[in-house]
N, C-alpha and C positions, 0 to 999 in steps of 0.2 A: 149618334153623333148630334150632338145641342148644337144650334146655329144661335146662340143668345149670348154668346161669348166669343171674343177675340178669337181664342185658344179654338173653341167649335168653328167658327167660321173658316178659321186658315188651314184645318184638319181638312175638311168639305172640301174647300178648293184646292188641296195638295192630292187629295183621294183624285178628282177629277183630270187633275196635270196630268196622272198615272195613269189614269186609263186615256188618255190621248195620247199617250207615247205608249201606250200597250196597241191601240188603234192604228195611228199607223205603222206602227213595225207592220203588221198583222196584215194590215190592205197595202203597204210596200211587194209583201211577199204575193199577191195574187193580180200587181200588174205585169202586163207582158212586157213592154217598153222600160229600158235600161234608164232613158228620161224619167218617166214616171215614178222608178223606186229609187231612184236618189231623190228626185221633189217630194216625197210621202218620207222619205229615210231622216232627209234635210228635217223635213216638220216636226219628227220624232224626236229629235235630237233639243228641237227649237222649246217643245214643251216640257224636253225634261228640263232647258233650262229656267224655263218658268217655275217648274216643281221645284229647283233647286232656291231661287230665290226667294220664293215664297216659305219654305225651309229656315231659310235665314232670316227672313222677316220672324217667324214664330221664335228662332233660339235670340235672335236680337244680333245677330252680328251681321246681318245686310240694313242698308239703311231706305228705306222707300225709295220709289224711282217713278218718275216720271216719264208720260208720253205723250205726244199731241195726236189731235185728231186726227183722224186718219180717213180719205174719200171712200166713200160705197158706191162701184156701180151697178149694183142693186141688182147686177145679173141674177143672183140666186135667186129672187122675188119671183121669175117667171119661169123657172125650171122646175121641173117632177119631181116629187122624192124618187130615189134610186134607193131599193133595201138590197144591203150585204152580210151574206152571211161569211165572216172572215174565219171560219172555221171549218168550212168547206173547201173543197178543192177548184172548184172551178175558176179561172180567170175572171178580171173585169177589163172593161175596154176604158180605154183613157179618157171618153169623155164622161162613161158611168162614176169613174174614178173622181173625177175631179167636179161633178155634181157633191159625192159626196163629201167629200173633202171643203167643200163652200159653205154647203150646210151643216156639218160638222163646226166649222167654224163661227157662222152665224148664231148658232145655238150656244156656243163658247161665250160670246162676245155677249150676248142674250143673260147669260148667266151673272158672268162678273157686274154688269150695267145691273142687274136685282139686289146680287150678294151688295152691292154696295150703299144700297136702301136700306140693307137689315142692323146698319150699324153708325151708332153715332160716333165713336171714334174718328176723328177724321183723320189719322194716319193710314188706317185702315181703309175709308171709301176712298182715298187717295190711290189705296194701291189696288184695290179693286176698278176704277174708273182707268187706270193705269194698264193693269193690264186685260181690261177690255178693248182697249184701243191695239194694246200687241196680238187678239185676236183677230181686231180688223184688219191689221196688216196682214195677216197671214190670209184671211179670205180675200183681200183686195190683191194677191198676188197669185192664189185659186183664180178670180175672174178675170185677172190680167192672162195668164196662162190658156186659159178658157176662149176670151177673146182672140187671140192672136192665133190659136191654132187649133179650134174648134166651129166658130163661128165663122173664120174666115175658109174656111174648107166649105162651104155651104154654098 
C-alpha cells in the first residue's frame, strides 16, 4: 500500500479504523465487567464509524469534518505498557483494560498527527488532523474513566 497518494493514504487509515474495531470487539470479549465491554463495545462501534467516513471521504460522498482540540491528561505518559494477547482465553482486569485502551489510543492519535505531514493536499491533512483529535477524545475519556475509578480506589 503507497502512502504517496490520497487513494494510499486513506486505504492506510481505513485498514487501521479496522483493525480498531477488530481490537476492541476482541478486548470487549476478555473483560470481566459488563461496564467494561459496553465502553470497549462503545469504542468499537465509534471506530467503525470513523472507518465509515473515512470511506466516504475516498468515494467522495462525505465531505471533510472538522474537530477541535481536545485536553490530554497525560495520564498514559506515566503508566506501563500492559501486552494482551486478545486471542487467548484469559481475562483482563479493568485497570489492565483500560491502560491499554489509552495507549491504544494515544498511538492512534500519534498516527493521524504523522499521516497528516505526509500529505500536501490540505483536505486531506484537515481530515487527518481531524480525526486525530477524535482519537483524543476517545483517550481523554480512557483517562477520565481511569481517573474516577482507578486512581481514586488507591
Amino acid at each position: 500500500m503507497a502512502l504517496n497518494s490520497a487513494e494510499g493514504i486513506l486505504d492506510f487509515a481505513i485498514e487501521k479504523e479496522q483493525d480498531a474495531v477488530d481490537f476492541y470487539k476482541k478486548l470487549a470479549g476478555k473483560v470481566a465487567t459488563q461496564h467494561m465491554r459496553d465502553l470497549l463495545s462503545g469504542f468499537a462501534k465509534e471506530e467503525q464509524r470513523h472507518k465509515n467516513k473515512l470511506q466516504g471521504v475516498k468515494e467522495g460522498s462525505i465531505d471533510l469534518f472538522v474537530s477541535s482540540k481536545v485536553m490530554d491528561l497525560k495520564i498514559t505518559d506515566y503508566l506501563p505498557d500492559v501486552d494482551v494477547d486478545t486471542s487467548g482465553q484469559a481475562e483482563i482486569d479493568y485497570q489492565d483494560a483500560l491502560i491499554i485502551a489509552m495507549k491504544r489510543e494515544k498511538a492512534a492519535f500519534k498516527l493521524y498527527n504523522d499521516l497528516s505531514t505526509t500529505t500536501e493536499d490540505a483536505g486531506l491533512k484537515e481530515l487527518f488532523l481531524a480525526l486525530a483529535q477524535e482519537e483524543a477524545k476517545h483517550k481523554l475519556h480512557f483517562e477520565i474513566e481511569y481517573d474516577e475509578h482507578v486512581l481514586t480506589d488507591n
